[in-house]
C-alpha positions in Angstrom: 131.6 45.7 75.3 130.8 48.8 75.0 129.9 50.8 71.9 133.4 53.2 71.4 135.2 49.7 72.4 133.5 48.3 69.0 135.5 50.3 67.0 138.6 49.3 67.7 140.4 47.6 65.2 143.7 45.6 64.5 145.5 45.1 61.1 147.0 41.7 60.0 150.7 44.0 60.5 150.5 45.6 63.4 150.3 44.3 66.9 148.1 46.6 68.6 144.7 48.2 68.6 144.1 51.5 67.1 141.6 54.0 68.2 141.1 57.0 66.7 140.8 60.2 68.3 141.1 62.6 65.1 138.4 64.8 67.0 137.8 65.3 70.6 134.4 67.6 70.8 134.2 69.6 74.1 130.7 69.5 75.4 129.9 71.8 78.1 127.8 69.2 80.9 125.6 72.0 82.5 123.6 72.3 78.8 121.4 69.7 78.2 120.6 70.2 74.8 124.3 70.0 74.0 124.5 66.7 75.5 121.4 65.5 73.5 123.2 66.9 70.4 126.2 65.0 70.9 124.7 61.6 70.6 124.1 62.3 66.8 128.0 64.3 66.0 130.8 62.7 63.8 133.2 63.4 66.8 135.7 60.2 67.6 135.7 61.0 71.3 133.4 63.1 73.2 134.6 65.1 76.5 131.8 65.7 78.7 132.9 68.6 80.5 132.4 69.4 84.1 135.2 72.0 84.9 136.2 75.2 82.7 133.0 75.5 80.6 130.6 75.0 83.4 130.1 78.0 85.5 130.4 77.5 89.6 126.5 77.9 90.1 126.1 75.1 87.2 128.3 72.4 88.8 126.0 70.7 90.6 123.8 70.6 87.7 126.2 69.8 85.8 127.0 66.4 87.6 122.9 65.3 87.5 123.2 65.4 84.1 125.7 63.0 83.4 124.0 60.9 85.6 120.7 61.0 83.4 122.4 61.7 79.8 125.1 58.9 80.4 122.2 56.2 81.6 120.3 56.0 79.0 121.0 55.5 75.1 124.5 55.8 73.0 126.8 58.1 71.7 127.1 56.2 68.4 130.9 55.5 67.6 132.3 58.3 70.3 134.5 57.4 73.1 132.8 59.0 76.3 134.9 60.8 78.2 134.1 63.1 81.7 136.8 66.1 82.2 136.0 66.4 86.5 137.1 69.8 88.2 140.6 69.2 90.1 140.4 67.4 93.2 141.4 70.2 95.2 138.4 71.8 94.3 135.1 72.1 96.2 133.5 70.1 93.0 136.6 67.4 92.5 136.1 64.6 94.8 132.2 64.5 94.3 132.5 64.5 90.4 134.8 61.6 91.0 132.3 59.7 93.2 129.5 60.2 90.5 132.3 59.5 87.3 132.9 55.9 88.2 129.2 54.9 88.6 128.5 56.3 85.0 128.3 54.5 81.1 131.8 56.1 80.0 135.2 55.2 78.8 138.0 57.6 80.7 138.0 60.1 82.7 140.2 63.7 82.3 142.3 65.3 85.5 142.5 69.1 84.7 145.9 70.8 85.0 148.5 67.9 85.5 151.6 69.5 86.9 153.7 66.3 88.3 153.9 62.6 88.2 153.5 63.0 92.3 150.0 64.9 91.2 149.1 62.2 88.9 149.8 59.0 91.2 147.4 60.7 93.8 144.6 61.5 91.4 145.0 57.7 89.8 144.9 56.7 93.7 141.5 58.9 94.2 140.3 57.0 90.9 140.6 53.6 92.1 140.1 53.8 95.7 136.7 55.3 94.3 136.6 52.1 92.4 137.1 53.6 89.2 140.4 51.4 88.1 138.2 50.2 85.0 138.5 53.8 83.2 141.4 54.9 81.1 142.8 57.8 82.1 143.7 61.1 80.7 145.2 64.4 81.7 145.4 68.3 80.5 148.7 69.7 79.6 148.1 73.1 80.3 150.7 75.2 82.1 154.5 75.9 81.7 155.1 73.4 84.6 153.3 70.7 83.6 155.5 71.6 79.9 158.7 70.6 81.7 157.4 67.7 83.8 155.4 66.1 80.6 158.3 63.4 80.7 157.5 62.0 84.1 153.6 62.6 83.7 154.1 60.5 80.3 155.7 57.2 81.9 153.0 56.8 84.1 151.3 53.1 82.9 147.8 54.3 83.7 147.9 57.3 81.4 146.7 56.6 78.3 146.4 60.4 76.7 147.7 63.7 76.9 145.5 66.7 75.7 146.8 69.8 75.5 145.3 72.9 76.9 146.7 75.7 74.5 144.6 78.7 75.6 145.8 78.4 79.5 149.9 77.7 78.0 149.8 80.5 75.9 148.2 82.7 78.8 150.8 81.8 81.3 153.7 82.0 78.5 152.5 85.4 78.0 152.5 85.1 74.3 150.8 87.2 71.8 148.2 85.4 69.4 149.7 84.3 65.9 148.3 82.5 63.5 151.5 80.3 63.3 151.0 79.4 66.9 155.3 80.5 66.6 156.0 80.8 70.7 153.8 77.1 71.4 155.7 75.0 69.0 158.2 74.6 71.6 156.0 73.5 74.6 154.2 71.9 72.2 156.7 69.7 70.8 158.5 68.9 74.0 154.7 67.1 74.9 154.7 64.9 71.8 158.1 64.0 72.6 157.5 62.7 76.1 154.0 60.8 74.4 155.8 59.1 72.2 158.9 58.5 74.2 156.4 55.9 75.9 153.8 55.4 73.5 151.0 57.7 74.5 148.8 59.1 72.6 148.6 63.3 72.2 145.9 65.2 71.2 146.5 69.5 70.1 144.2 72.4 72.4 141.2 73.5 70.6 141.2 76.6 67.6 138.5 78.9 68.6 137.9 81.5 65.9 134.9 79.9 64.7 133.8 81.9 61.8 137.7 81.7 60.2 137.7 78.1 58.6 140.8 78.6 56.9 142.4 79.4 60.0 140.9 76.4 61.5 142.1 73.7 58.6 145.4 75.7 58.9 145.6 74.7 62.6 144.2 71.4 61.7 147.2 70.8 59.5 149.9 72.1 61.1 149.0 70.0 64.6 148.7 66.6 62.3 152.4 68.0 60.8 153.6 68.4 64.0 152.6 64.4 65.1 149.6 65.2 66.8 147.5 62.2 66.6 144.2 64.4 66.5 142.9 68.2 67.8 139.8 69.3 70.7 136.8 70.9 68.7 134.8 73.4 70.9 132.1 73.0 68.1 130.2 71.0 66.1 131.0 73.0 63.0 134.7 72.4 63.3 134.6 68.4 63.3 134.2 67.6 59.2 137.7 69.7 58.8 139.3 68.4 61.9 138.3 65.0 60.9 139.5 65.4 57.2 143.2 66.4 58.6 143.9 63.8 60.2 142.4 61.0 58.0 145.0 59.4 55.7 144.2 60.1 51.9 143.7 57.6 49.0 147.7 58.6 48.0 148.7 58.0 51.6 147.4 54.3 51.1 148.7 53.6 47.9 152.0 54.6 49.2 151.6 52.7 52.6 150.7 49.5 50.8 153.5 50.0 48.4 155.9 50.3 51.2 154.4 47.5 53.0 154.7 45.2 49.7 158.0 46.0 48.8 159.8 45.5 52.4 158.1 41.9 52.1 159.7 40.9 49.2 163.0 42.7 49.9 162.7 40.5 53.4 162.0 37.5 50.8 165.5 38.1 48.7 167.3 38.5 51.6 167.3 42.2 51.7 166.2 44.2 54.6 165.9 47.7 52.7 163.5 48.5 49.3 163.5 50.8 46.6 160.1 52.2 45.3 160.4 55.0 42.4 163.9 54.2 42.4 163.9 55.6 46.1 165.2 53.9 49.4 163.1 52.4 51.7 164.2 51.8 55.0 162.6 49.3 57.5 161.7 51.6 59.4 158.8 53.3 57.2 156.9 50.3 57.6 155.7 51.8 61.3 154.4 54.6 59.3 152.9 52.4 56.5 151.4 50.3 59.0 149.8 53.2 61.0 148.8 54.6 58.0 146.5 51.3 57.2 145.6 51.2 60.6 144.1 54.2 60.9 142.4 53.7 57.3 140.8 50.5 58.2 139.3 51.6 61.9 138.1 54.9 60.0 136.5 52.8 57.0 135.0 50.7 59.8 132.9 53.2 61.9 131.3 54.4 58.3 134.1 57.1 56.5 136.4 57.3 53.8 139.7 59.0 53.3 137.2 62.0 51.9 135.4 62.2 55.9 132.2 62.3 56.5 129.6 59.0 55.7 130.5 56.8 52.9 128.5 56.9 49.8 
């Protein structure tokens, strides 16, 4: 077992493993020292990148620096990740080759567009003998918007992360700080996830220097049931982090709910009141969760404040 498989956890209520992936830090594979850096960054999930940060005359470079940087030592708590270029690129079939001979966890397929487009990159995976790695895909365009149902239901995929920058582009929108003409496309993706259980991750926020902005978007994509957000820098993960980590009243809540559904259960009841409020059933998914992603987050070293424990 592998290091990011250690950190999966499994609370007495719930049924299934969490893993979090509050922060998904972008690191471009063509720069060494960024790779180096990595190992020692709070991110849940690192994506070693091989397509849109790494110039075409860096490619090749790119892919002999997995090879070396994935061999040897760990990435800590991270979940390691390789986005390859598209398959129908000059770069996609030999980053694909190289992927499933490497240390990681998942691989990324650029640009998904169609369940059809999926099922032949999956085939490309395991025929390449890569059927051990999780996959994920990029969300990116309006087509790939309206087909999210279809590429959701495939049982291989096991996350979708949104590529905002490309979407807005090809929506032709202009820049807000609302993100107003994405929350459509946006929430028509977290539908199709959840429809069958995926999990969805929000496209990076790239003014770096505006932190408000950046805990803004942070907010807003946890509001919108985003189960974490990309980070394009190191600077951005303590924030990102903090969004989507439940807080201590969160808990208190969640373990209220928890306790009270049990003993309406007890006395025959299947709803609770708490604060002279209803509580359906059905808040114990949320309650559970809640714990869920508490506990897996106390485990790798955090609290509800981020950052190490004191």
């Amino acid at each position: 077992m592998n290091s990011s498989q250690q950190v999966l956890t499994e609370t007495s209520s719930m049924p299934f493993n969490y893993r979090p992936r509050r922060t998904m830090l972008y690191v471009p594979a063509h720069i060494e020292r960024h790779i180096e850096k990595s190992r020692t960054l709070d991110a849940d999930s690192i994506i070693f990148d091989q397509q849109e940060s790494v110039p075409p005359q860096q490619k090749e470079q790119a892919r002999e620096n997995l090879k070396q940087y994935l061999k040897q030592g760990e990435f800590g708590h991270s979940e390691k990740i390789v986005r390859i270029n598209p398959l129908n690129s000059p770069w996609g079939f030999d980053d694909l080759k190289t992927l499933v001979t490497l240390n990681v966890d998942a691989v990324t397929f650029p640009r998904m567009e169609s369940q059809q487009q999926l099922e032949e990159a999956i085939y490309h995976l395991d025929q390449a003998g890569g059927q051990h790695l999780k996959v994920m895909v990029n969300i990116e365009s309006p087509l790939g918007v309206l087909n999210a149902k279809e590429i959701a239901a495939n049982p291989r995929l096991e996350v979708i992360v949104m590529g905002t920058t490309d979407l807005a582009n090809e929506l032709k929108l202009n820049p807000t700080p609302d993100r107003s003409g994405l929350i459509t496309s946006l929430s028509l993706v977290i539908l199709a996830a959840r429809a069958y259980k995926k999990c969805v991750i929000d496209g990076p926020h790239f003014n770096l220097k505006n932190v408000e902005a950046c805990e803004f978007s942070c907010r807003q994509a946890r509001d919108l049931g985003f189960d974490g957000k990309t980070v394009i820098h190191p600077i951005q993960l303590d924030y990102t982090n903090d969004a989507f980590t439940p807080k201590r009243d969160e808990i208190n809540r969640a373990k209220k709910i928890l306790d009270a559904i049990e003993q309406a259960n007890k006395n025959d009841r299947s709803m609770a009141v708490i604060d002279d409020r209803l509580v359906e059933p059905s808040l114990a998914e949320w309650a559970e969760r809640v714990l869920a992603v508490y506990k897996t987050v106390h485990k790798i070293g955090q609290s509800e404040l981020c950052g190490p424990e004191k």
